[in-house]
C-alpha positions, 0 to 999 in steps of 0.5 A: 302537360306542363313538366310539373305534372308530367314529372309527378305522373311519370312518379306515379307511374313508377310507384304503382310499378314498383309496388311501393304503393302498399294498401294497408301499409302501417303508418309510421310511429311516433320516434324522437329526437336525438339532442338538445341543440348541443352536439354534446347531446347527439350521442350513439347512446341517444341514436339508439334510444330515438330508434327503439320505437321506429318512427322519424328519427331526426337531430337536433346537435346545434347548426353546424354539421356534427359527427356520431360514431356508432360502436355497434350496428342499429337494428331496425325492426319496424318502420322507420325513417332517419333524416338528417337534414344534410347535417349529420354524419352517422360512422361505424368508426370502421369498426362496425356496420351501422345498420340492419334491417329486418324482415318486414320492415320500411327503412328510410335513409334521408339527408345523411352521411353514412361512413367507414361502416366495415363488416366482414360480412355484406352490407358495410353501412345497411344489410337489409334482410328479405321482404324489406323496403329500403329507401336512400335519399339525398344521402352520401355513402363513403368510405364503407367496407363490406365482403359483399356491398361495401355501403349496401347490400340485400339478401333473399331466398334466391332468384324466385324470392321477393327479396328486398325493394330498394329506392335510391335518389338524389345521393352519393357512393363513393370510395366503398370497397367490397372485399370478398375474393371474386370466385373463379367464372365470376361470382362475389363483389358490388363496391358500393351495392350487392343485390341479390335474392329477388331484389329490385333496385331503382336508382335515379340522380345519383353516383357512383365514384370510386367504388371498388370490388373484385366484380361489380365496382359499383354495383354487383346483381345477382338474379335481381332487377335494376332499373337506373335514370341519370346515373353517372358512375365514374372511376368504379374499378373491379379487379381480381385474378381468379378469372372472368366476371369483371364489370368495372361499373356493374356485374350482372349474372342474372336477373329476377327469377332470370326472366326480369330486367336491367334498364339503364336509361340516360346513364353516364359511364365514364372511366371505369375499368376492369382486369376482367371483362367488360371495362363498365358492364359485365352482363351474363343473363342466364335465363330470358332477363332483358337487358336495356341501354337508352340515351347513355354514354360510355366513354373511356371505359377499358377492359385489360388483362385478357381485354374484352368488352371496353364498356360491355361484355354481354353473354348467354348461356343459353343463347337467350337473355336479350341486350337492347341498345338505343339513343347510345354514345361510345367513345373512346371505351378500350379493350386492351389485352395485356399477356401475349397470348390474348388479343384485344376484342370490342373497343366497346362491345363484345357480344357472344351467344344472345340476340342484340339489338343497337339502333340510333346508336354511335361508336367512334374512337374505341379501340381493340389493340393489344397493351404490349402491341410493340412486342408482337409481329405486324401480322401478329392476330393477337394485337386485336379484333373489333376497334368497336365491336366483337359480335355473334349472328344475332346481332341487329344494326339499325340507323346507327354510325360505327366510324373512326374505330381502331383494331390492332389487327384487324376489323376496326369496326367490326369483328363478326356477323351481324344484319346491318340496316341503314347504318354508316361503316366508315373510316375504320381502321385494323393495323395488318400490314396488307391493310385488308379489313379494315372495317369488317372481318366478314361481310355483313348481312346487308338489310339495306340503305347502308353506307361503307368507306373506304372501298377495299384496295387489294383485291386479296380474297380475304378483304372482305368489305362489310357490305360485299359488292356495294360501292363505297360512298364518303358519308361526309361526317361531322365531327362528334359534337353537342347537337340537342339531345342526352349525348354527342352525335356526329353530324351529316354537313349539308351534302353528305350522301347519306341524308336521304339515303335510308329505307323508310320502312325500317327507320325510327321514328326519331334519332339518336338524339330523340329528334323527329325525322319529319321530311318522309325520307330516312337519313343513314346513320344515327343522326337524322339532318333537319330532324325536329327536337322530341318534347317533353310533353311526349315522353312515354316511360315503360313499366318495368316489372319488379315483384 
């Protein structure tokens, strides 16, 4: 299949998925034209009239790009789309939203600058109402301000609700701010979006930059469905003091009638922060909903103030709400607590009550140290716990590389339980002075063709090595490097024991890097030597359920 026609059937795919092909669907009305040719003639009062009859709206104010400042919000009530052919800049003058769409209706948002709309309610360039369809396209969001969803926000009837569809591609949020306080255990915010109500969200080229709110710098879910592709989200920031929640990138609590998904695939989360928990993802799933990352990186997220979760924070109520990672790169991500009665926990991951899995997946250079670590005593437990991870029993390692971690205190790699298969354990520091667990704070469940280094040197009876009685092989790895493939990788040099070194039963079909293993034997480790690229021609995209 060429890439044209896989690109427009993987389209196919995800319209029929998404509901968004509607038999019966009522076609568009004829609308108008908002100008002469003269930007004198683009005014508010000739945007509003062009609306009146749903329809495609688009402008004619002259070639140059021009500027409408709106002085009160648009209400669409039937189907309709603007387009401003990357011309035109429609601004709330931070005096009012620009739009709100109702019930029932299809708005779509093509080729515009949406800027300074401010409500004190949600939504400070488009509220949408439940039942609506809302598409974003080519379009740019900033400087927005809103309680909840400083560009965008959602409304249904709770959990079980249809809520509103929305389609994001192509676009540009940056520098929307949510202002509403953050309730105490979470609750309140989504800088740039706030869904809510049984909505369904997908978004695809687009980013995120800049966003504020107190939970959810970016995005805040409240028990509706994501599903995001080549997303980058960059510098999104959540901060409060009322306690818990956080989320610099996106706060999940819940998904659609608690049993649907979250799907991040090929996303890029870089920077982001939180005072709160989770330096990029805060996720609580409540119920059965699913969580999935694919083919994304984290690389220097930070979690301070009680740090938790540099990148993500995932945990259940009710020890269900899976969390699925795969083809993933950490890097450099920081749980970095700051009053000296909290310790670091998870450079990366801090996971608590839900079964995760993480294959063909890479962590190196995240850190679990305490902000203020020259004040407290070397043999002080708050200076931190799992440079990489912080985890519960149902955690599931498979084929992955965990090296060049750092915890303050102890466990470098890792803090807690887990079954480890065919995975790499090395070279990971804690900063005790009895220099004991340096990898793992308890042993592992050794599911076999794993690979640890160094060996414990003290023979103390609480180092404990990660995979007990098993003798510490070098794994002779690369340096983290472009080899093929949606994210860096560390490689295995010719000679490193841990090619060859895997259970095959066990190992996937590719690696980290979507590479296919081909010589019968599975290397240990993300990265499979002499793997065979993974074409285009033999992508399979997964249905994910909305409505």
């Amino acid at each position: 299949m060429t890439g044209k026609r896989m690109l427009l059937w993987r389209g196919l795919i995800g319209l029929i998925t998404w509901g968004w092909v509607l038999a019966g669907a009522r076609p568009l009305q004829a609308a108008g034209i908002v100008g002469n040719g003269t930007p004198a003639s683009c005014t508010a009062a000739a945007l509003t009239t062009a609306l009146s009859g749903g329809g495609t709206v688009t402008f004619n104010c002259g070639p140059a790009p021009h500027t409408i400042t709106l002085t009160a919000v648009q209400t669409i009530t039937t189907d309709t789309t603007v387009d401003g052919s990357g011309l035109i800049t429609l601004s709330g003058g931070m005096a009012t939203r620009l739009f709100s769409v109702q019930n029932g209706a299809t708005f779509t948002v093509r080729g515009l600058q949406l800027a300074d709309g401010s409500t004190t309610g949600n939504g400070g360039a488009i509220y949408a109402e439940r039942l609506s369809t809302l598409a974003i396209e080519d379009s740019l969001f900033q400087d927005n301000v809103a309680a909840n969803g400083g560009a965008i926000a959602t409304n249904g009837w709770g959990a079980n609700d249809d809520g509103v569809v929305l389609s994001i591609s192509g676009s540009t949020f940056s520098h929307n701010t949510a202002t509403a306080p953050a309730l105490s255990g979470g609750g309140n915010g989504g800088g740039a979006l706030y869904l809510s109500g049984g909505s369904a969200a997908m978004v695809s080229d687009t980013t995120f930059s800049g966003n504020t709110a107190g939970n959810g710098g970016a995005i805040h879910l409240l028990h509706s469905n994501l599903w995001a592709t080549d997303v980058t989200f960059t510098s999104n920031s959540a901060q409060n003091t009322a306690g818990g929640g956080g989320g610099g990138a996106i706060y999940l609590d819940g998904t659609k009638a608690l049993s649907g998904q979250v799907r991040l695939q090929a996303c890029t989360f870089h920077q982001n922060s939180t005072n709160q928990l989770g330096g990029a993802i805060f996720s609580f799933p409540e119920g059965t909903g699913a969580t999935a990352v694919d083919q994304s990186t984290f690389d220097g997220n930070v979690s301070t103030n009680r740090g938790q979760g540099g990148a993500i924070y995932h945990q259940s109520a009710l020890g269900t709400g899976p969390l699925t990672i795969t083809r993933s790169l950490f890097v450099a991500n920081r749980a970095a607590a700051e009053p000296l009665d909290a310790a670091s926990q998870g450079g990366a991951l801090w996971l608590l009550d839900a079964p995760v899995t993480i294959v063909n997946s890479t962590f190196t250079g995240n850190q679990a140290v305490h902000a203020h670590s020259d004040d407290l005593a070397a043999d002080d437990w708050r200076r931190g716990f799992g440079g990489a991870i912080w985890t519960s029993s149902q955690t599931t390692i498979v084929n992955s590389t965990i090296a060049g971690n750092t915890a303050g205190f102890v466990g470098g790699a890792m803090a807690g339980p887990a079954t480890a298969t065919n995975s790499i354990i090395a070279s990971n520091t804690g900063g005790n002075p009895w220099s004991i667990q340096q990898n793992c704070t308890v042993e592992l469940s050794n599911g076999g063709g794993n690979i640890q280094y160094p060996q414990k040197t003290t023979g103390n009876g609480n180092d404990y090595e990660c995979f007990g009685g098993q003798t510490a092989v070098n794994p002779q790895l690369g340096a983290l490097s472009a080899n093929g493939g949606p994210t860096l990788a560390i490689p295995l040099p010719a000679g490193s024991p841990a090619i060859g070194g895997g259970l095959n039963a066990p190992c996937p079909a590719t690696d980290q890097r979507g590479f296919f293993r081909t010589d019968g034997q599975c290397d240990v480790g993300a990265y499979e030597a002499g793997a065979v690229a993974f074409m285009p021609s033999q992508w399979v995209y997964l249905p994910l359920a909305t409505r």
